[in-house]
Every structure is written in C-alpha cells, then in structure tokens.
KETIBA-421468 format. One line per field, with one value per residue: residue number from 1; x, y, z of N, C-alpha, C in turn; residue in three letters. Coordinates in steps of 0.05 Angstrom, whole numbers, plus 5000, padded with zeros to 4 digits. Atoms other than C-alpha are relative to their C-alpha. Layout:
REM residues N
i: (NUM,...)
n.u: (X,...)
n.v: (Y,...)
n.w: (Z,...)
ca.u: (X,...)
ca.v: (Y,...)
ca.w: (Z,...)
c.u: (X,...)
c.v: (Y,...)
c.w: (Z,...)
aa: (Ala,...)
REM end
This chain:
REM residues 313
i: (1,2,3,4,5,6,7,8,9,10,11,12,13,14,15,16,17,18,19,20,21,22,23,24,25,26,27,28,29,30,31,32,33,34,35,36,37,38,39,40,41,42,43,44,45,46,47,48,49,50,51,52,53,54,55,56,57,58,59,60,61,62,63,64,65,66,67,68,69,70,71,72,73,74,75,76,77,78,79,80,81,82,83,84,85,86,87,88,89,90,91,92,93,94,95,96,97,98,99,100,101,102,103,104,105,106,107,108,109,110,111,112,113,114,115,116,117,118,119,120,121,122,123,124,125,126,127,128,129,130,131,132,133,134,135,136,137,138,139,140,141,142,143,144,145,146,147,148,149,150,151,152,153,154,155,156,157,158,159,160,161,162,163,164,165,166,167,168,169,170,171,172,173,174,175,176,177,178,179,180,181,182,183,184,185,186,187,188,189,190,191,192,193,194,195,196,197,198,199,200,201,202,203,204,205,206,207,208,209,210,211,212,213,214,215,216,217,218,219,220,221,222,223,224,225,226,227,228,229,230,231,232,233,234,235,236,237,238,239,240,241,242,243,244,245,246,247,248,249,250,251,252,253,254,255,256,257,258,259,260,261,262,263,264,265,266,267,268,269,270,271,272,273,274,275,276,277,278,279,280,281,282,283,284,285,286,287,288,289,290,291,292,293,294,295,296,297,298,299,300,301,302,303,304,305,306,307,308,309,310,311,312,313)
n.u: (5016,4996,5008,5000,5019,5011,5010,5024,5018,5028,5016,4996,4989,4972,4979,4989,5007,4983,5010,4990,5013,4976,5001,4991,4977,4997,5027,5023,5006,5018,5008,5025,5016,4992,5007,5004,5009,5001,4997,5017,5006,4989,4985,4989,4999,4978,5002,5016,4976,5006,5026,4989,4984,5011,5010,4987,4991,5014,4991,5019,4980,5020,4989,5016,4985,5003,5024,4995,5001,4994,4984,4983,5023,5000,4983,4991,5014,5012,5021,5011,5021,5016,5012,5012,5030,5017,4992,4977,5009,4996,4971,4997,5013,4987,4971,4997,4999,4978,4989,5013,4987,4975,4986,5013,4993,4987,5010,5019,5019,5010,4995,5017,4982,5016,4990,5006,4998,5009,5003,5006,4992,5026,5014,4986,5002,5032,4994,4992,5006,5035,4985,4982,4984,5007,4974,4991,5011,5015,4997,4998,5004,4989,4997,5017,5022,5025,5008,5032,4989,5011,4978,4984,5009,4987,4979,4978,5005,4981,4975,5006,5005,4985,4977,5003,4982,4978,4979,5002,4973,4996,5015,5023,5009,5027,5015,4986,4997,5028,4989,4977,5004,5023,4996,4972,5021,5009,4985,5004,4969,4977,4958,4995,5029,5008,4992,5023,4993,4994,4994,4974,4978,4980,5014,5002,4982,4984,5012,5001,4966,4993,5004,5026,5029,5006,5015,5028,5011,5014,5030,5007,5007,5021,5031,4990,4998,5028,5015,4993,5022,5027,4998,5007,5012,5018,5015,4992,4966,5005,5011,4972,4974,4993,5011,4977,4972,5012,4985,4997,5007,4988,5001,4996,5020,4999,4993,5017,5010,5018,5021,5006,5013,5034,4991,4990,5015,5023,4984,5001,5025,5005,4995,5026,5027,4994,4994,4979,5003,4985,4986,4988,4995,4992,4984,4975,5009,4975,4974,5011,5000,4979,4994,4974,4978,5002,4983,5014,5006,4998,5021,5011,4984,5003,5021,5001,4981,5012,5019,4996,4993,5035,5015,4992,4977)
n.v: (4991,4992,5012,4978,5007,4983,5008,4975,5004,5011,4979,5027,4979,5015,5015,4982,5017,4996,4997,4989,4992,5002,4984,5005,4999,4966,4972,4991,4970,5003,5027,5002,4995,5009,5031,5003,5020,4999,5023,5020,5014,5023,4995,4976,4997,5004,5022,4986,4982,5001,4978,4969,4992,5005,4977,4977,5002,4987,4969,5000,5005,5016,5004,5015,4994,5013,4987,5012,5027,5013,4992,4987,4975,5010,4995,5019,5024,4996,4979,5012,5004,4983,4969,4984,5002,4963,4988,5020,5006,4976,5003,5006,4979,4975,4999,4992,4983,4984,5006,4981,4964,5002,5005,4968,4972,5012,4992,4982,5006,5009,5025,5029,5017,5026,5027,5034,5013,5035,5022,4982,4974,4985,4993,4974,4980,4995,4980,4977,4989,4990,4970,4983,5004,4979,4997,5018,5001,5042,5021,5029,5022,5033,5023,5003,5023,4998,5019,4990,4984,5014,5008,4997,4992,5009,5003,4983,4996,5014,4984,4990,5021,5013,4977,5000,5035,5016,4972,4994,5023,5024,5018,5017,5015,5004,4971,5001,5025,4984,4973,5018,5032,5010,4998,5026,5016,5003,5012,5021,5019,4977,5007,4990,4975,4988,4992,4994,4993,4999,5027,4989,5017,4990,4979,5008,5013,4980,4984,5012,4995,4964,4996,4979,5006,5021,5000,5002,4974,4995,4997,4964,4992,5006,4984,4975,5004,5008,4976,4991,5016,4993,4977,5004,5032,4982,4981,4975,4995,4999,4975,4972,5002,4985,5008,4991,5019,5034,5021,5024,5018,5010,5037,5030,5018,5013,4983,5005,4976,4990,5014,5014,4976,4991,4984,4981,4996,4986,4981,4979,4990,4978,4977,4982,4990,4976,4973,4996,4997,5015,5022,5024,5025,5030,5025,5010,5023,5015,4989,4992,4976,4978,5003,4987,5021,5020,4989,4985,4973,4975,4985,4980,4984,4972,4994,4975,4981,4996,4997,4969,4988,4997,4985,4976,5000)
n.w: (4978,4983,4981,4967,4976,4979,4979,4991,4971,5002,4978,4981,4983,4989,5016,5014,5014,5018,5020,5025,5020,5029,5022,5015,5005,5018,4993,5020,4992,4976,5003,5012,4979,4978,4990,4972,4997,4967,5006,4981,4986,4989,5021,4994,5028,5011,5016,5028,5028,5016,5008,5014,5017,5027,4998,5000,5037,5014,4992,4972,4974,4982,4970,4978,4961,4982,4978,4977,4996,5018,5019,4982,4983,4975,4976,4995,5020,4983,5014,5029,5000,4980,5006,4961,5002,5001,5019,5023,5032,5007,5004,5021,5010,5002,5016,5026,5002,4992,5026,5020,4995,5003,5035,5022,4999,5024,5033,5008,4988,5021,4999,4988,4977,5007,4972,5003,4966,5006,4971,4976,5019,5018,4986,4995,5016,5001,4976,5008,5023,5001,4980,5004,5031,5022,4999,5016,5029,5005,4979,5010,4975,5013,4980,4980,4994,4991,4976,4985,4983,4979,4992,4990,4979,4978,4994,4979,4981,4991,5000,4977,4988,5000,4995,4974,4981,5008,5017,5021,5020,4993,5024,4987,5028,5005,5017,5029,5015,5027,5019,5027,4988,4999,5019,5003,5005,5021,5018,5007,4995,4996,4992,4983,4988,5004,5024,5000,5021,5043,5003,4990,4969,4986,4989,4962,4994,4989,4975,4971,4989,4990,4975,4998,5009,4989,4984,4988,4977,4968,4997,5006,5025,5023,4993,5032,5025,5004,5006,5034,5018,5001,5026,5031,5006,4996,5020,4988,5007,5031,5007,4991,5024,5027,5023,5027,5006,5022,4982,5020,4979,5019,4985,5017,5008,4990,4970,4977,4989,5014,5001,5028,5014,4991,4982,5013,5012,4970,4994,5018,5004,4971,5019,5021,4985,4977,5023,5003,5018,5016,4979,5010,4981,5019,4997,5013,4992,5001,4972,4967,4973,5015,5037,5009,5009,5010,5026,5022,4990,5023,5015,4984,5003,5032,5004,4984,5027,5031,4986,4993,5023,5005,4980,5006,4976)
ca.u: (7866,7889,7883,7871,7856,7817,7794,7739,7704,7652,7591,7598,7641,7702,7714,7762,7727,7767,7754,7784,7778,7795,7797,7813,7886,7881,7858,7795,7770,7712,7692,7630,7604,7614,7604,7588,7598,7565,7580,7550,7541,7604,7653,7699,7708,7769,7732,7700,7763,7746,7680,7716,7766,7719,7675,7741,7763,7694,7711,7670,7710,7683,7694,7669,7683,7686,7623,7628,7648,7674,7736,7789,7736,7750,7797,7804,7788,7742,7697,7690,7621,7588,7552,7525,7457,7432,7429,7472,7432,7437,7504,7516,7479,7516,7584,7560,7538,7597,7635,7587,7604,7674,7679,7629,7664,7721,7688,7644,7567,7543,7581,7529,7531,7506,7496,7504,7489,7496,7465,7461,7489,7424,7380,7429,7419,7341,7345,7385,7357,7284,7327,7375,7373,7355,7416,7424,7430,7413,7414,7431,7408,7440,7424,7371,7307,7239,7238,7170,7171,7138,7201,7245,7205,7217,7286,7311,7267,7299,7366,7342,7321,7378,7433,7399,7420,7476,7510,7506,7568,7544,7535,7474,7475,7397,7392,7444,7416,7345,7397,7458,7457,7389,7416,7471,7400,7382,7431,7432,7496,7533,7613,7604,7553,7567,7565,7498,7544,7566,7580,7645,7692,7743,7699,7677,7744,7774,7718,7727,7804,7794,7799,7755,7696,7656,7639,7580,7542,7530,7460,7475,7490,7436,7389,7427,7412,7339,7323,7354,7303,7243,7263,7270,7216,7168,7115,7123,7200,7189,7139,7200,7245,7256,7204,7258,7316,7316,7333,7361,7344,7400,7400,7420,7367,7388,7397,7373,7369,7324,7286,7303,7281,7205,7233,7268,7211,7161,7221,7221,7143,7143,7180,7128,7071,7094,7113,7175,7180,7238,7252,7287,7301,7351,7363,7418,7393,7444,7479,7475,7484,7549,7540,7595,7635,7607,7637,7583,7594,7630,7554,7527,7586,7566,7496,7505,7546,7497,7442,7470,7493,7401,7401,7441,7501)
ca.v: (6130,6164,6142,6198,6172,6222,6223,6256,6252,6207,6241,6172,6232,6165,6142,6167,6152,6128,6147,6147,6179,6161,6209,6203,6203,6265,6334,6354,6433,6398,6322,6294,6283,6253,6182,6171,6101,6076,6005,5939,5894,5865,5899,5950,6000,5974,5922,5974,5995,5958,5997,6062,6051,6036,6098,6147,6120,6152,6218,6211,6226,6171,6171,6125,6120,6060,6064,6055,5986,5975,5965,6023,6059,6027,6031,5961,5888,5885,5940,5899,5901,5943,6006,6043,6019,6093,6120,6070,6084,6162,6155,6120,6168,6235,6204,6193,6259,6292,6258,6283,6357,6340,6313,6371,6426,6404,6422,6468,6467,6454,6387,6325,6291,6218,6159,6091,6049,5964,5921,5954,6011,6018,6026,6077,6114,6102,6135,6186,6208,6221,6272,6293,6288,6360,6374,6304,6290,6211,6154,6074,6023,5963,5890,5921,5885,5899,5864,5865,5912,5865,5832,5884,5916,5858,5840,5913,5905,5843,5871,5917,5866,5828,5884,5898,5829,5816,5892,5921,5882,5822,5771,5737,5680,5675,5748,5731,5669,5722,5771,5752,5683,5669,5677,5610,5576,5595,5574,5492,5448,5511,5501,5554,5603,5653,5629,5670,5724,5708,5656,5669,5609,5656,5720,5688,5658,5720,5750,5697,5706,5785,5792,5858,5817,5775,5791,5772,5837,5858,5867,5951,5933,5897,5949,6003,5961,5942,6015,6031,5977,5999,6073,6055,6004,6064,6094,6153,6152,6144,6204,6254,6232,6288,6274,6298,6250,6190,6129,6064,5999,5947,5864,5793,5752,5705,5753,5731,5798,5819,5757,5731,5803,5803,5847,5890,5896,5916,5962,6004,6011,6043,6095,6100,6101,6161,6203,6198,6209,6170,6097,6041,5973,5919,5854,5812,5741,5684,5736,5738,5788,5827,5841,5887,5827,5776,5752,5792,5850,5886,5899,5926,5967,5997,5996,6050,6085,6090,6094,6166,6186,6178,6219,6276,6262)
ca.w: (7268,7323,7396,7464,7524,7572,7641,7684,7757,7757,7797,7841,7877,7887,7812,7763,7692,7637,7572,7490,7434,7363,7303,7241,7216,7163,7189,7167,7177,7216,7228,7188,7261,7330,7350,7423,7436,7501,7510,7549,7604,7636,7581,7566,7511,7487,7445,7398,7366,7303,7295,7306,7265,7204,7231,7233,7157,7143,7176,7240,7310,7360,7436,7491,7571,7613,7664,7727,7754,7683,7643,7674,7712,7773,7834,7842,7804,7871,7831,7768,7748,7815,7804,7874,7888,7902,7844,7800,7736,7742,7754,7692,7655,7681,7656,7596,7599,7618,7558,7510,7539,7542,7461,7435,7462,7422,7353,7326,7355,7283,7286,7286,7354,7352,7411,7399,7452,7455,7498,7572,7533,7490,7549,7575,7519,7510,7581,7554,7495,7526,7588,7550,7476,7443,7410,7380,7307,7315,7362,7344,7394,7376,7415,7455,7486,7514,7581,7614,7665,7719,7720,7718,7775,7815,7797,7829,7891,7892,7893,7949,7989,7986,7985,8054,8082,8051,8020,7961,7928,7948,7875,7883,7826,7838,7814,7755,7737,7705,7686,7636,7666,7636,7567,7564,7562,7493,7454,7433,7451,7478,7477,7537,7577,7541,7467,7468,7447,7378,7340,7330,7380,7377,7396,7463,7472,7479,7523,7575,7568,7579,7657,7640,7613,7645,7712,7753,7774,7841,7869,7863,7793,7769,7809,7767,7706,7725,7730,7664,7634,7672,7645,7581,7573,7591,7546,7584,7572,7497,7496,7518,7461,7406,7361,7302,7325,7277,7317,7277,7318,7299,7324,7307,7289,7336,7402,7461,7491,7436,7441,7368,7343,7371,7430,7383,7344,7409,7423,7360,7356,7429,7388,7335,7379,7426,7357,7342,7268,7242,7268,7232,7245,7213,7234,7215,7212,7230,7285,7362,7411,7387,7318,7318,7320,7289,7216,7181,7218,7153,7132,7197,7190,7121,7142,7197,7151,7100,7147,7176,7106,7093,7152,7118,7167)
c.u: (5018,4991,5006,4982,4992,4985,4985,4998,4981,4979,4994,5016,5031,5013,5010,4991,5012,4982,5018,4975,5010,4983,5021,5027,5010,4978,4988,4989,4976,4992,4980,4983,5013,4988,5001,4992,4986,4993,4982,5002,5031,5018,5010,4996,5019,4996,4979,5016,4999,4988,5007,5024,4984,4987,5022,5016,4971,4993,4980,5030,4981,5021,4976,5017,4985,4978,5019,4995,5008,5028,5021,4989,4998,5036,5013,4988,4980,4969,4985,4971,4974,4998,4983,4966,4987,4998,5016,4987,4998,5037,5018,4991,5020,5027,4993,4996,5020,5024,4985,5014,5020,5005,4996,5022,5028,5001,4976,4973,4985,5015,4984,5009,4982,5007,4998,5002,4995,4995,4983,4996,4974,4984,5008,4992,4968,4996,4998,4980,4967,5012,5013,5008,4987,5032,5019,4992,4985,5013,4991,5001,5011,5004,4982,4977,4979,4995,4982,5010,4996,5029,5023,4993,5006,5026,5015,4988,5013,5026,5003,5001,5031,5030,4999,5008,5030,5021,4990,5020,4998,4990,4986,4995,4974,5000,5008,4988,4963,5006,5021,4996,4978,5009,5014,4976,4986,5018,5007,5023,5014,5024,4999,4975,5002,5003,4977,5006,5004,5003,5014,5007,5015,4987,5002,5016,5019,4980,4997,5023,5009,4994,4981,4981,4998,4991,4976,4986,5000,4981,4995,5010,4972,4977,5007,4983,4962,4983,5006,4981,4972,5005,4991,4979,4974,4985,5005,5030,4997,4987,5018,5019,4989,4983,5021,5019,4996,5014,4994,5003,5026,5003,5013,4975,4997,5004,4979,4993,4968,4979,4994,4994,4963,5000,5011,4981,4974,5018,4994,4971,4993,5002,4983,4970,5008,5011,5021,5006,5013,5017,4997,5005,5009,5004,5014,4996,5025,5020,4986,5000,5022,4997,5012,5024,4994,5012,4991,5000,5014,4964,4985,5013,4993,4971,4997,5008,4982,4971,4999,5004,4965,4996,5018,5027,5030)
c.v: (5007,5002,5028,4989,5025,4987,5026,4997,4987,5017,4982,5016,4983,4991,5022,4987,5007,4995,4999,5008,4995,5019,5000,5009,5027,5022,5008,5034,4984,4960,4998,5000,4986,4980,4988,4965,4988,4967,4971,4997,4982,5001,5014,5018,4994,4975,5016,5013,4996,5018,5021,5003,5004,5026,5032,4990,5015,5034,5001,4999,4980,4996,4978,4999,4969,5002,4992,4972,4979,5008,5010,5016,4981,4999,4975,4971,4991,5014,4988,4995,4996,5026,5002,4988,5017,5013,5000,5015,5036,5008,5001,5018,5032,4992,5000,5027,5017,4988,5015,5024,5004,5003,5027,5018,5010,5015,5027,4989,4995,4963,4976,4989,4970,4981,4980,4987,4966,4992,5010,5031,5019,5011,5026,5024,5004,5023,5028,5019,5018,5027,5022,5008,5018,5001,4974,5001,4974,4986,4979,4998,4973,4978,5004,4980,5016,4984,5014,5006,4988,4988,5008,5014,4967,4990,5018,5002,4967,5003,5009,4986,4984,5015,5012,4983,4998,5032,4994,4981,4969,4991,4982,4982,4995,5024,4997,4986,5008,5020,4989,4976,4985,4993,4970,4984,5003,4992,4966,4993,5020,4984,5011,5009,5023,5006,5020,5026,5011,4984,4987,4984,5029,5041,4987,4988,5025,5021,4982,5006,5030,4999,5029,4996,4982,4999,5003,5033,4999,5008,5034,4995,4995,5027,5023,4992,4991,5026,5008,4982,5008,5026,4994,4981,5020,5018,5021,5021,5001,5033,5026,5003,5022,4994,4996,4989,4980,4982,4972,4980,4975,4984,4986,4995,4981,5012,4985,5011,5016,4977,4980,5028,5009,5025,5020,5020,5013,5035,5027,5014,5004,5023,5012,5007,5028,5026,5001,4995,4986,4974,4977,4976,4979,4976,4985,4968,4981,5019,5003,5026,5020,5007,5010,4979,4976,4996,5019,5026,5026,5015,5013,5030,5030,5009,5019,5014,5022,5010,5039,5016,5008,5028,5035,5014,4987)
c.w: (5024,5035,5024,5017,5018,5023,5011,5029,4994,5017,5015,5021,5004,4970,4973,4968,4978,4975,4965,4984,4980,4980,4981,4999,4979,5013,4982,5010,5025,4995,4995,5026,5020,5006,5027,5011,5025,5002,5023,5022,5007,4979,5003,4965,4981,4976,4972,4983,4977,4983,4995,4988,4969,5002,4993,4971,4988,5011,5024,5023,5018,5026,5016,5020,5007,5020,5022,5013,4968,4985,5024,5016,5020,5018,5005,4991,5027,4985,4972,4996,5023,4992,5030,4990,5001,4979,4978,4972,4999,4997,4977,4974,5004,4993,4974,4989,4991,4974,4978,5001,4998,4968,4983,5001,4983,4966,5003,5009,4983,4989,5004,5021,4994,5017,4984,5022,4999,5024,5026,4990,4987,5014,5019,4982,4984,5026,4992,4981,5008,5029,4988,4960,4976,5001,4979,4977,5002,5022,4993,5028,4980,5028,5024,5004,5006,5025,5014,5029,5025,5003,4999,5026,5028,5010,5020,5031,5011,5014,5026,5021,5019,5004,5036,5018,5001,4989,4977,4965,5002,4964,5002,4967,4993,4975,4974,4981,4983,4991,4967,5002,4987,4967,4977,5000,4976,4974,5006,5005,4996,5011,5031,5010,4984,4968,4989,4983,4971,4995,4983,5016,5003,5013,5035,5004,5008,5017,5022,5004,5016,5030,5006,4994,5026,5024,5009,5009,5024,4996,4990,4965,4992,5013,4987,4975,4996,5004,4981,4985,5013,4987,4975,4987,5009,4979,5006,4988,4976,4985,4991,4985,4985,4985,4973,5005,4988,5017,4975,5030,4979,5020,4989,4996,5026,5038,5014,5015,4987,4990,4971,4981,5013,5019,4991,4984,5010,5005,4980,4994,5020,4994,4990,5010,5013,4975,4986,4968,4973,5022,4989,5012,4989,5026,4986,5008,5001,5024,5026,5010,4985,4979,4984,4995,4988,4970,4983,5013,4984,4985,5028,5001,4980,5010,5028,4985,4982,5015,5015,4974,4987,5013,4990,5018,4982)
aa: (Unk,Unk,Unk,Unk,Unk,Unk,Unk,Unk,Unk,Unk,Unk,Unk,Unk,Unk,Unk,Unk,Unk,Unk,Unk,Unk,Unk,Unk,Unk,Unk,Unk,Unk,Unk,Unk,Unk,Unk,Unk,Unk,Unk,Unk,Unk,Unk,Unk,Unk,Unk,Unk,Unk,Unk,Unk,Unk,Unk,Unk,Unk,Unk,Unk,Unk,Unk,Unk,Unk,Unk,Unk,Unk,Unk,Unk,Unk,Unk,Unk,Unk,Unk,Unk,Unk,Unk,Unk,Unk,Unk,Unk,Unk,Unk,Unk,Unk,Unk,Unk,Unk,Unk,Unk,Unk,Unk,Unk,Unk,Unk,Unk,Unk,Unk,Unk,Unk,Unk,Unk,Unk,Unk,Unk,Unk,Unk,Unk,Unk,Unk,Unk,Unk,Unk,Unk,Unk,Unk,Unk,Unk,Unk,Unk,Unk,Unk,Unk,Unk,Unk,Unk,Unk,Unk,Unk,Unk,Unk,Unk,Unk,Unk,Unk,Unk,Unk,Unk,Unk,Unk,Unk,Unk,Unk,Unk,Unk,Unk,Unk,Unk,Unk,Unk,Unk,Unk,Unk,Unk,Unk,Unk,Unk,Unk,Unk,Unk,Unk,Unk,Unk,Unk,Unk,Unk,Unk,Unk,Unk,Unk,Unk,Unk,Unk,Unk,Unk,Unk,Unk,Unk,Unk,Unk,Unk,Unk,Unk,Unk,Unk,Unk,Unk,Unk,Unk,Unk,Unk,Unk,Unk,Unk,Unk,Unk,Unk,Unk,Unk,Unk,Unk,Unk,Unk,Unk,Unk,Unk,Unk,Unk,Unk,Unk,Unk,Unk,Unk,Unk,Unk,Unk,Unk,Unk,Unk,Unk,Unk,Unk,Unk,Unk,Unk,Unk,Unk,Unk,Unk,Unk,Unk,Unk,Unk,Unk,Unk,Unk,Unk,Unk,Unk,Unk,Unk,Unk,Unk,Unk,Unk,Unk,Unk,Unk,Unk,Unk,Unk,Unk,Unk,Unk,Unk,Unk,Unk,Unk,Unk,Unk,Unk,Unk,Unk,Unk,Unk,Unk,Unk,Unk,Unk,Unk,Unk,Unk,Unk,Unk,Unk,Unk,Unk,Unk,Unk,Unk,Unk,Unk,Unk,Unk,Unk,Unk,Unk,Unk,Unk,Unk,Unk,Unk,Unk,Unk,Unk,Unk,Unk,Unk,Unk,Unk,Unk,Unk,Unk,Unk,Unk,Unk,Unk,Unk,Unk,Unk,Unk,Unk,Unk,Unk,Unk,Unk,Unk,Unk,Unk,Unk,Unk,Unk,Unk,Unk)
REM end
C-alpha cells in the first residue's frame, strides 16, 4: 500500500485540512473503486490504516481527511475536538466534499465512488448522501444510531445557550455527560470510560494514550454534531437519498451508540420507508462501538468486501 498525504482549505476560511490517501501497491489501468473514508467522534484518520490496507489488497483506492477540530486539521492542540458553532456541521460536510472532488478527479468518471462513514462519521454521511449523493455507487454507515430528535433538538439549543455565556469553546461536562459521556454507563465493571468502545484492553489503551483521541467537545462541536443527528434522523432527509444507492448498515451488537442494534435497526428502516431500494444491515454480536477494530473485525472486513462485490463493485 502506498501512503499520500494531501491538503486543502477547509471552507472554515482559517483551517488547513489534512488528508491521505492509500492505493494499492501494483498499478492497475483503473481502481475497482474509491473508498471515502469519513471517520468519528474525537478521532483521527490515522487509525483506519488497517481497513485500508485490507481494502487496497482488494484493489480499491481509499482516502479520508481529518475534520475540522480533528486529528491534523487543526492549528493548535487548543482546537482538538471544536468545530465553529455557525455552521459547524456544513462545514464538515463541504470538506468532505471537497475530498471527494479532489480523489475523483484523479481517475476516470466511470470509477465507483463509495462513502463510508463511522460513528459521527455515519451521520455525516447520512447528511451527505441525501445533498449530495447522485453520482454515488454505495454508502456504508457503520456504528450509527437513531437518537430521538427531541433530544438532539435540545442538546444544540443547549449548546447555544451556553456558548452565549460562556463561548463557543467552552467544554461543558453537563453537555458531554448526554453526548459520548453518557456511553461509559453502559458497559458493566468498566476498566475505563471509554471501554464502551471495544472490547479489546489494548484498543482503548491506545486510544487514551493517543493525544489525538479523546477529547471533550466544545459546545460549537456538539452543536455541529447535534445538527448532523437532527439531519440525519429526518424522514425528510431520508426521502432525498438516491433511491438507486444501496446503503449497507453495519454495528456491534453490543454498541451503545446504536443502542445494542434497536437504533440501528430504526435507522435502516427510515431508509426503507422513504424508498430507497437497497438497504442492508449486519450486526456483529459480541462487538462494541469500533468494529473495525475489534478481534473479529477480519469478518467485517470480508463482509464489506463481499457486500460491494453483490453490488457489482
């Protein structure tokens, strides 16, 4: 596999956003398709190299970008996990954009393009997919949820509220403690807060060690991140999807984002109600939150694989 880092403008107008790309190690006349990773909550992309290494041994190119307030997309460890309250969650959205436009142009316009999105990520790319997603071959949500919208409607007027008092950067543990924070309460004689996770020691042992994981939001994030969940958590928003993109829904069993799977399972039949023609859904019982990294994550692995290979990709 072969590693290129790229960079862009964020449309934040102040950040410079970092981005790789890996592609396979033998040239091919054209790559089976394009893998658009778009990653979580309080992460970077430097923890999906696994994935795209296994993805570019099957002839797929896969890129992902740092958001804003994440990873190397920031100015200063100050920035770690803040997104602009104004407009945070479009924000987030036109970089990923602008990567997209960046990788395509790259290859040929008959090249499959394809999002994957975990976590925060997924709802980014639920977002996405209903603005922006003629053009796509397919779109994996992996680790998403269904949070009732009553409470993400009041989490970001929370935010507001409180960003008015106090700034936008201020970390308000109240707000955290019904965002990520809420999560270190479903798991049973936790080692830590955040074996919620995986379950995997040495997974969450090296995401507390990573000085790029882990930070608390600010109030302009979570109100970024609580409008990316009322978005996507919208019948409305569902309607606008592609009928003809196939979307694969992919969990733990044990997620606490996705509620155990019930939330996953609300999630994917928003899809099928509003039309959308092809929409899958594994769970992976016995895994949490990451399931890219958990031990069993050689079969999630195959089962994207095999899952786009259905799709004629």
């Amino acid at each position: 596999m072969r590693t290129q880092r790229l960079g862009y403008a964020s449309s934040d107008g102040a950040t410079r956003i970092h981005a790789l790309l890996w592609q396979p190690d033998k040239q091919r006349i054209a790559p089976r398709g394009i893998i658009q990773i778009v990653h979580g909550m309080a992460e970077h992309i430097g923890r999906y190299e696994s994935f795209a290494r296994r993805l570019t041994d099957e002839g797929f190119v896969v890129c992902a970008n740092d958001h804003v307030g994440h990873g190397a997309s920031i100015c200063d460890e100050s920035d770690l996990g803040h997104i602009p309250l104004e407009g945070g969650a479009d924000i987030v959205l036109d970089d990923v954009h602008e990567l997209r436009m960046l990788a395509a142009s790259r290859y040929a316009s008959t090249v499959p393009y394809i999002l994957f999105g975990h976590s925060m990520g997924s709802f980014v790319v639920r977002s996405y997919i209903a603005r922006r997603g003629e053009g796509l071959a397919a779109a994996i949500l992996c680790g998403t949820g269904q949070q009732p919208r009553a409470l993400s409607r009041a989490g970001n007027l929370a935010c507001r509220v409180i960003a008015a008092c106090k700034g936008e950067r201020y970390r308000s543990r109240l707000v955290d403690s019904f965002g990520a924070g809420s999560f270190a309460k479903d798991v049973d004689d936790a080692r830590t807060d955040v074996d919620w996770l995986c379950t995997d020691p040495a997974v969450v042992d090296a995401y507390r060690a990573d000085p790029a994981c882990g930070a608390m939001f600010s109030v302009g994030g979570y109100a970024a991140l609580t409008s990316l969940t009322l978005e996507a958590t919208d019948e409305a928003c569902a309607r606008k999807v592609p009928p003809a993109l196939p979307l694969l829904f992919v969990a733990g069993g044990e997620d606490s984002v996705g509620e155990h799977g019930a939330a996953v399972r609300r999630a994917a039949e928003q899809y099928r109600r509003a039309g959308v023609e092809t929409v899958d859904l594994r769970l992976y019982e016995g895994m949490r939150h990451e399931i890219l990294n958990e031990p069993g994550r050689a079969a999630v692995y195959d089962d994207v694989v095999a899952w786009l290979a259905k799709r004629g990709i």
